[in-house]
C-alpha positions as CSV (number, residue, x, y, z in Angstrom):
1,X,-12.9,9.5,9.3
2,X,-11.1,6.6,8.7
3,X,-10.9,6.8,5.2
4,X,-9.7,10.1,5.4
5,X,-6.6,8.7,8.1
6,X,-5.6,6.1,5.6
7,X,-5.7,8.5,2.4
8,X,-3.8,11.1,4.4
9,X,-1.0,8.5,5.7
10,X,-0.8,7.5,2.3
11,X,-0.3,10.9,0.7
12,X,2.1,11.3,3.7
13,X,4.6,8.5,3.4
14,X,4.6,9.3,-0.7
15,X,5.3,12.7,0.4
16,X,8.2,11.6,2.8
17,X,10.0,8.6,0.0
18,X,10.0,11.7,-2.6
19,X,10.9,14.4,-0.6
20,X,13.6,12.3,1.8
21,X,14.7,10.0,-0.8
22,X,14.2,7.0,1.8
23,X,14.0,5.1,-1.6
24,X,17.4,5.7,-1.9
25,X,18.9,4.8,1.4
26,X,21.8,2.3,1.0
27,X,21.9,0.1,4.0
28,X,23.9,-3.4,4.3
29,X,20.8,-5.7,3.4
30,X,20.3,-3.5,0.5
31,X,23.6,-4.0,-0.7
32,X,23.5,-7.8,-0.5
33,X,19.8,-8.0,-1.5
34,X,19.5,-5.6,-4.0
35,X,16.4,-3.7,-2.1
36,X,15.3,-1.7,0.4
37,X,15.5,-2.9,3.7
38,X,11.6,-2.2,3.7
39,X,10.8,-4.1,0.6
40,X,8.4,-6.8,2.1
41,X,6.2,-4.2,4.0
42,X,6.0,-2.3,0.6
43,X,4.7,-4.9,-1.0
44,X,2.4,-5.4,1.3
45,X,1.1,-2.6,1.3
46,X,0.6,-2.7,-2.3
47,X,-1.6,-5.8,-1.5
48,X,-3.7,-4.1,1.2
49,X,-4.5,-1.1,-1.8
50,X,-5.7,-4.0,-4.1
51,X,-8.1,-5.6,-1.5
52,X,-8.7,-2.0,-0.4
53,X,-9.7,-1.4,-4.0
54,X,-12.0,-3.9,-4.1
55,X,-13.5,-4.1,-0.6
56,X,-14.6,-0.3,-0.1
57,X,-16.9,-0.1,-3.5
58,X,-18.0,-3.0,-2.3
59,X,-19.0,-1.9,1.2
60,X,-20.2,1.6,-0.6
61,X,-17.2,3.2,0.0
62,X,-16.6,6.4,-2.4
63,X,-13.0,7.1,-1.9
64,X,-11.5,10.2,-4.2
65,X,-9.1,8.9,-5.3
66,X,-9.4,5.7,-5.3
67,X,-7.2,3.2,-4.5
68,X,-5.8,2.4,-7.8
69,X,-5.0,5.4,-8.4
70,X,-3.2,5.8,-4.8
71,X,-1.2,2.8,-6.1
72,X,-0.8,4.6,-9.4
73,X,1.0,7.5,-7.1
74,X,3.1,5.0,-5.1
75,X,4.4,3.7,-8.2
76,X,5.3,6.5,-9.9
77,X,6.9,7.9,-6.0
78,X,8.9,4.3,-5.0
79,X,9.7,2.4,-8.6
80,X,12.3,3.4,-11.0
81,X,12.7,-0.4,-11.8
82,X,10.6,-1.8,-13.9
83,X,10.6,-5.4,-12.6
84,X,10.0,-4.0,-9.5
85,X,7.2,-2.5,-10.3
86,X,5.9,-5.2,-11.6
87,X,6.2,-6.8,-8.3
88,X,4.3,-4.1,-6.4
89,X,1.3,-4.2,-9.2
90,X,1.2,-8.3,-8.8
91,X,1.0,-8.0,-5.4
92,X,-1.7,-5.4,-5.7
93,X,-3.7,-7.5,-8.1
94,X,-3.6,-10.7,-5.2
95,X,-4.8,-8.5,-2.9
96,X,-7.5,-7.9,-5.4
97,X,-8.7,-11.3,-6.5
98,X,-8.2,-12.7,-3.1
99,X,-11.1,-10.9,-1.6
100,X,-13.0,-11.0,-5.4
101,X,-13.5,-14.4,-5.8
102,X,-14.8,-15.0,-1.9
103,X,-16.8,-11.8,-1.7
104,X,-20.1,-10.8,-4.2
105,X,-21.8,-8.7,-1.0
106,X,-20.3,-6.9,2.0
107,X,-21.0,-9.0,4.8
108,X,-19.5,-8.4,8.2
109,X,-16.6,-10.4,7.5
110,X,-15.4,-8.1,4.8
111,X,-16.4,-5.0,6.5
112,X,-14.1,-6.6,9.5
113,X,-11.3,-7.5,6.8
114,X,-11.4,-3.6,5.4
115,X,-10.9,-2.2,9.3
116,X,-8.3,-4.6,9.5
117,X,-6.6,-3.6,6.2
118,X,-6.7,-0.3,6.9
119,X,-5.6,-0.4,10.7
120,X,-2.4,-2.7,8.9
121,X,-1.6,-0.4,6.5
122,X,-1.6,3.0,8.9
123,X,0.5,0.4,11.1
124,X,3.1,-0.4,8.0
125,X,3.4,3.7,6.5
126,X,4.1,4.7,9.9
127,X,6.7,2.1,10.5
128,X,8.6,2.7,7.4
129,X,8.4,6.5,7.8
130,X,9.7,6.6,11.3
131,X,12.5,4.3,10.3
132,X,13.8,5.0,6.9
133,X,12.1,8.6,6.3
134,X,15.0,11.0,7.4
């Protein structure tokens, strides 16, 4: 059931940056900074997919698709930039190793980490939706 939230609020906020443009929404900080006002929780997002990535095969989780290729769709949806996107696929590949070099089983503590991840990252689409998704 879960799985199926996160997948669906994934699909969802890709649905909203395409069809609203919130990719494209010129603000002050943006200006100054060169990015989105939401930057940081997109990248941290793209973090959560990588330990997503590797935590749910771990725990015999069979997500269709699977999180790569949900990152895959988020990239093609929010970068135009290719610097940038090589910013969101860095930070999915931390997320990654971080959880690959302490994990070999799923123990409690990662299926713990994995609720948390994906409780975070329903927390972080539905932030940025509500704020910048017009």
């Amino acid at each position: 059931m879960m799985k199926l939230c996160i997948r669906s609020a994934c699909l969802a906020v890709l649905a909203v940056v395409c069809l609203t443009g919130a990719g494209q929404v010129v603000s002050a900080q943006e200006a100054s900074t060169g990015e989105p006002p939401y930057e940081q929780q997109l990248m941290r997002l793209s973090e959560i997919f990588g330990a997503l990535h590797f935590l749910r095969p771990l725990c015999g989780k069979d997500d269709t698709p699977s999180w790569r290729d949900q990152m895959e769709d988020f990239l093609d949806a929010e970068t135009l930039d290719e610097k940038r996107r090589r910013r969101f696929i860095e930070r999915f590949n931390q997320g990654y190793r971080g959880f690959s070099v302490a994990y070999r089983d799923c123990t409690e503590a990662a299926r713990i980490a994995m609720a948390q991840y994906l409780t975070e990252g329903e927390t972080i689409i539905s932030d940025v939706t509500s704020r910048y998704g017009r």
